[in-house]
C-alpha positions in Angstrom: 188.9 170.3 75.9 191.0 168.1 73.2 187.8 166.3 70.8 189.9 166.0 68.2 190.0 162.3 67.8 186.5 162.2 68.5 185.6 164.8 66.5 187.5 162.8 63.7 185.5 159.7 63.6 182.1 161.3 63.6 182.6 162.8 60.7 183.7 159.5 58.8 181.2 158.0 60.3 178.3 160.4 59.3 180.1 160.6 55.5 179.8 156.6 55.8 176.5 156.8 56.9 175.8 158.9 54.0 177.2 156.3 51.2 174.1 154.4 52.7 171.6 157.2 52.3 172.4 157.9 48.8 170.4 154.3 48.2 166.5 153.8 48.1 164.9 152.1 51.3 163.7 148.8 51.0 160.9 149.4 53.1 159.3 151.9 55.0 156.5 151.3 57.9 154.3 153.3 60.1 156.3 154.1 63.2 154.3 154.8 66.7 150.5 156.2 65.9 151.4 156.8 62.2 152.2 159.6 61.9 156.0 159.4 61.5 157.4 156.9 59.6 160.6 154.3 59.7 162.6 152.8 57.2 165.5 150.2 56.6 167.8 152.9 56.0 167.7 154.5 59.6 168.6 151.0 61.0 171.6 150.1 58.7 172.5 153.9 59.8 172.5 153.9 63.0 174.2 150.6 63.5 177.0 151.6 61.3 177.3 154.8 63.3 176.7 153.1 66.5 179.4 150.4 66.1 182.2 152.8 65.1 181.5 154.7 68.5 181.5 152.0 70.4 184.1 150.0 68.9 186.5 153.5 69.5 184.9 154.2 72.8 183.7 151.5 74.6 182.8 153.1 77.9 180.8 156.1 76.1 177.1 156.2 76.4 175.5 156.3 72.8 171.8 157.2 72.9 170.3 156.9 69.3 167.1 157.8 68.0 166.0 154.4 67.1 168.1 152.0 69.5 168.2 154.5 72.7 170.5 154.4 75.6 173.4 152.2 75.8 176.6 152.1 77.6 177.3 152.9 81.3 175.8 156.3 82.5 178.5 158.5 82.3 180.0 162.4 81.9 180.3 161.3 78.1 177.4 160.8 75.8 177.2 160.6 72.0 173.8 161.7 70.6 173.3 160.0 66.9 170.3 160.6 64.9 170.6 158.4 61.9 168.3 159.9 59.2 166.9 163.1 59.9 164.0 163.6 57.6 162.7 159.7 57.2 159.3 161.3 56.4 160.9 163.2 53.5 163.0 160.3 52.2 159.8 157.8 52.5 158.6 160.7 49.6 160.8 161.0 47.8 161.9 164.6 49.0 165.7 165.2 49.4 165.4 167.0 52.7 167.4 165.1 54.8 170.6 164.6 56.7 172.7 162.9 59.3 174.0 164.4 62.9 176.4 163.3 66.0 177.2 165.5 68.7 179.2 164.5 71.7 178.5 165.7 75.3 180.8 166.1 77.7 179.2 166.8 81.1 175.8 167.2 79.7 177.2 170.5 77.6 177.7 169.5 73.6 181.5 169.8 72.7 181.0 168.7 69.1 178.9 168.2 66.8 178.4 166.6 63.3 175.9 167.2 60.3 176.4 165.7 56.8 174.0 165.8 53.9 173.6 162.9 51.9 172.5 164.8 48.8 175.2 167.3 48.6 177.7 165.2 50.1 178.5 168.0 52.1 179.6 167.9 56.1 179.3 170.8 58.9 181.3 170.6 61.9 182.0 172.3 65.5 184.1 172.2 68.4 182.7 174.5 71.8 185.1 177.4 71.8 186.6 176.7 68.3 184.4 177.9 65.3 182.6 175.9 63.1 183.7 174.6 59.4 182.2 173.5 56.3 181.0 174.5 52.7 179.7 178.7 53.4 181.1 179.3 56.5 182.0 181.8 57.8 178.7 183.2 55.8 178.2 185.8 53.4 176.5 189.2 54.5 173.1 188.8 52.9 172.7 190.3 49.7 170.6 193.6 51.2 167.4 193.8 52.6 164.9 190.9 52.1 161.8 189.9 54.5 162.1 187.8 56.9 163.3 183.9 56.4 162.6 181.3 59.0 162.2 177.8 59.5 159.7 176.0 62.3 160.4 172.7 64.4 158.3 170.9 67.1 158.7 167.6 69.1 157.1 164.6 68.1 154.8 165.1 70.9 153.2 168.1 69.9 149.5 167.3 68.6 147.8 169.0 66.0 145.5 170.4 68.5 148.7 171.9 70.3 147.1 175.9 70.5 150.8 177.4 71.9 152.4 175.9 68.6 149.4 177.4 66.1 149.5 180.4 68.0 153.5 180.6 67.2 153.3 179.3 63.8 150.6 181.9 63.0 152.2 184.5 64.1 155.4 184.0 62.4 154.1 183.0 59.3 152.1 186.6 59.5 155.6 188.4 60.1 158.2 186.0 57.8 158.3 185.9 54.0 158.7 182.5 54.2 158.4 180.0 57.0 159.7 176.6 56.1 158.9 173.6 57.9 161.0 170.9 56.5 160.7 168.3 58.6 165.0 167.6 58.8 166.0 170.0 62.1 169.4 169.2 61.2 169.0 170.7 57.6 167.5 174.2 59.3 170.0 174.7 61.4 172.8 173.9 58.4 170.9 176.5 56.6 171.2 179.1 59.7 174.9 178.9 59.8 175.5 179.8 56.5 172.9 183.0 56.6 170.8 181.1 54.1 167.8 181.7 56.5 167.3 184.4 59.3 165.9 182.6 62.0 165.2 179.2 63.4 162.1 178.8 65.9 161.8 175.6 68.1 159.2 174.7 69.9 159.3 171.2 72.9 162.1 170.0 70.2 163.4 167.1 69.9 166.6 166.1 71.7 168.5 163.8 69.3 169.2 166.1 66.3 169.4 169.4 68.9 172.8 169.4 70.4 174.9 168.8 66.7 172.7 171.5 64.8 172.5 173.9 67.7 176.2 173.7 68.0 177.3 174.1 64.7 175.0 177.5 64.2 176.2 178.5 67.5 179.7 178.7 66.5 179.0 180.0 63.5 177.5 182.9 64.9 174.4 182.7 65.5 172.4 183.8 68.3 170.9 181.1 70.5 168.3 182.4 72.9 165.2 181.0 74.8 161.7 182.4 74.7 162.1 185.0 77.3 165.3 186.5 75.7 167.5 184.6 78.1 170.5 182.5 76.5 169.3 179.3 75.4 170.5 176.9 78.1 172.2 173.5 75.6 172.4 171.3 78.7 171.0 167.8 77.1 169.1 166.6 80.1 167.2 169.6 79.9 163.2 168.7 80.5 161.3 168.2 77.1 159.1 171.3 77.9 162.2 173.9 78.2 163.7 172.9 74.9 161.8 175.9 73.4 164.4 178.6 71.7 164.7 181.3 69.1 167.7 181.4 67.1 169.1 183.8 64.9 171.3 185.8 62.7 172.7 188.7 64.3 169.9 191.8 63.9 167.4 189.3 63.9 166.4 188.9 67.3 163.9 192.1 67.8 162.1 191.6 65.0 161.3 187.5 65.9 160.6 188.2 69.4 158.0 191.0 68.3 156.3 189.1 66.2 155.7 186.4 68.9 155.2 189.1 71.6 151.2 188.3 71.5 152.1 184.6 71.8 154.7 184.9 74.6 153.2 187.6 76.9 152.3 186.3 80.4 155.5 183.6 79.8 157.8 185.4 81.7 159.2 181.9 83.1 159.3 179.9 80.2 160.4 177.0 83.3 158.8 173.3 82.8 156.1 174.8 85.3 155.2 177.9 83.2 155.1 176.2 80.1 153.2 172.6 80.7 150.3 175.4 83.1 150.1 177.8 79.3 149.8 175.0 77.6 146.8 173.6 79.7 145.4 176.5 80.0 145.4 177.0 76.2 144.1 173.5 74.8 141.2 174.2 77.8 140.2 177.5 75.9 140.1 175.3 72.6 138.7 172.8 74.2 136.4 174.9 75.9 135.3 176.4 72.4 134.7 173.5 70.5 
């Protein structure tokens, strides 16, 4: 499949986008119950991005973090999350960056990250390798422990016992477990073998497809909870978009420290996981 054109105009767009990012925000608000944030900046973003797309491809459906769906339901649909770390940018941290991906019956066929601060941009086409600043990647400099990164939906609660369970249990195998808050920033730093590993948990779907993508064709090793390959359909139910990935050599080693966590999951289908996850906030419930 030929995405060159499109593949093109995401990544001005997302360098564009970036020229924006670079500024301060003019305001920042409580978004939803308060816990995540929204600023100026992710508006004047994703209307910049949004309005390239549709101005080059009318008939495409966009869905954008802030915005949503728009456009006729269709086999084409461009994912756009504007400002990935808003919570980071609202405090000053320079964790952030910006991602596209376009799907092509429901698969991603490319896919888009740019940091602002580095003025750096990532890119990938299904089939065709990805490109940017450190790819391919170095071989790690010898042995080291263990570096991963952690992300959960929005929906996750802070009473969620499945994700303390896995959080615990990585953070008691890992020499570092980084939780930064900007998806598409972790998975930037998994293709170039800057981390090991890359735990999700009920992610979020916006900022999936382009990061997933990109570390995919760099190499990396994409799997789901019960070892299986990591299914990157986008209409794939909230409670499914649970997956491990990796470096190559990695994959025992994450999986065995989660064993306690994942044994009884052997279905790790929208069923199994919404029944564990019952049954574990009953137990906590149960023992408060």
């Amino acid at each position: 499949m030929d995405v060159t054109a499109e593949l093109g105009l995401a990544i001005e767009a997302v360098e564009a986008a970036g020229e924006l990012l670079r500024e301060e925000p003019q305001w920042i608000e409580a978004k939803g119950d308060g816990a995540d944030v929204l600023t100026d900046l992710d508006l004047r973003v994703e209307e910049l991005i949004v309005g390239r797309l549709r101005a080059a491809y009318p008939h495409d459906q966009i869905f954008a973090e802030e915005s949503g769906a728009s456009g006729a339901d269709g086999d084409r649909v461009w994912l756009v999350d504007p400002l990935d770390g808003t919570n980071n940018v609202a405090i000053g941290l320079p964790v952030y960056a910006v991602g596209i991906a376009l799907c092509v019956g429901k698969l991603p066929q490319a896919g888009v990250v740019h940091d602002p601060v580095s003025r750096r941009t990532w890119s990938a086409v299904r089939g065709a390798g990805a490109h940017g600043p450190g790819l391919p990647p170095d071989p790690p400099p010898g042995r080291r422990s263990l570096l991963l990164a952690w992300t959960q939906g929005h929906s996750v609660g802070r009473e969620d016992a499945t994700a303390r369970g896995l959080r615990t249990a990585l953070e008691a195998k890992a020499g570092r477990l980084l939780q930064l808050w900007a998806p598409l920033v972790g998975w930037t730093l998994l293709a170039r073998g800057k981390i090991d590993g890359f735990i999700g948990y009920r992610a979020e779907l916006v900022d999936l497809p382009a990061g997933a993508l990109i570390a995919h064709e760099s190499g990396v090793e994409l799997r789901a909870f019960d070892g299986g390959l990591f299914d990157q359909r986008i209409d794939l139910p909230e409670a499914e978009r649970n997956f491990i990935a990796c470096r190559p050599g990695h994959l025992a080693e994450i999986r065995s420290a989660l064993a306690g966590e994942l044994e009884g999951l052997h279905d790790l289908g929208a069923g199994a996981v919404l029944a564990h996850h019952a049954e574990r906030e009953g137990a906590v419930d149960g023992g408060e």
